[in-house]
N, C-alpha and C positions, 0 to 999 in steps of 0.2 A: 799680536794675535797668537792663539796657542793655535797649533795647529795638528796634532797628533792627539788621538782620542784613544785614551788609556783603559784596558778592563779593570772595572773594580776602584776606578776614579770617581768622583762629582763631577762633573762639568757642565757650560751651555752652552748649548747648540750655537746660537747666535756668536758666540764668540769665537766659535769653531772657522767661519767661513769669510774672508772679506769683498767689499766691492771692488770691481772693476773698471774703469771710467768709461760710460757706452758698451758695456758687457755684461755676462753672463759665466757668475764661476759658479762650478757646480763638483762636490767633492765626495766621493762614495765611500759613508760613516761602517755600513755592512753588507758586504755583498757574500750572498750565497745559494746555494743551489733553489730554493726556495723563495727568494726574496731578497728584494734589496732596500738599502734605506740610503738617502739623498742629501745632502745640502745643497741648498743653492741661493746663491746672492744674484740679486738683479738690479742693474743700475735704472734710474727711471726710467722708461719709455722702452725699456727691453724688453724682449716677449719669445715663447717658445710658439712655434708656430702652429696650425692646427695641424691633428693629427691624430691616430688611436694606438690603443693600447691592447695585446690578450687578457689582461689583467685587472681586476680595478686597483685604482692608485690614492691613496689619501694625503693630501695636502694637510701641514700646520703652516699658519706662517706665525712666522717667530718676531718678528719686525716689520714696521710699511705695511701696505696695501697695494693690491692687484685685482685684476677682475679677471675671474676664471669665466670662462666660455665652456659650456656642455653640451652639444647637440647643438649649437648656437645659441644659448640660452643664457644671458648677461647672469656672475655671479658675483658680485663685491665681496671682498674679505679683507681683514685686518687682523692686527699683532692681536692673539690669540683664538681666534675662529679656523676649525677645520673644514675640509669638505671633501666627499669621496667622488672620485672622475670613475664611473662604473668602466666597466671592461667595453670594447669594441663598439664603444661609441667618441666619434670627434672630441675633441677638447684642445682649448688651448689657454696659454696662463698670458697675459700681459701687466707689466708694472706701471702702477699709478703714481709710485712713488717709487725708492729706493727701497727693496724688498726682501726680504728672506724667510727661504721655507725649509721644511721637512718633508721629503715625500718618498712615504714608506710603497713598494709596490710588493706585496705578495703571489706569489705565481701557484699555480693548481696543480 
């Protein structure tokens, strides 16, 4: 796996980040004052728990599927479908399979 993310390189994402066995690795691609952007691998059955955000946050998954929760509100997604987790509302991500995403959050 490459692991260092170059400016001014090609790269992908998914190759950026690996699985963990019964884990969750998650590896910060750009953080700044503004906003950060995410990778994160899920091993099956792995899950971020419910929770909010001040922000809204947009999920890609790059690989697998997961079912995001919004408000309680079942959302299936798979390797190439986004979705945005609006600001200061519940959500939570759980993997249906072995998973990875991109989750850009911009702050106000």
């Amino acid at each position: 796996m490459e692991d260092k993310v170059t400016h001014s390189e090609v790269f992908d994402f998914a190759k950026k980040v690996d699985y963990s066995t019964d884990g969750i690795v998650s590896k910060k691609i750009i953080q700044k004052p503004i906003g950060n952007v995410t990778l994160f691998a899920f091993d099956k059955g792995q899950e971020l728990s419910e929770h909010s955000a001040p922000f809204d946050a947009l999920i890609q998954v790059l690989e697998g599927s997961a079912l995001v929760l919004i408000d309680r509100k079942p959302h299936e997604v798979s390797q190439g479908n986004s979705i945005i987790m609006p600001a200061n509302i519940v959500h939570a991500v759980q993997a249906t399979s072995s998973f990875k995403m991109l989750l850009t959050m911009i702050k106000e």
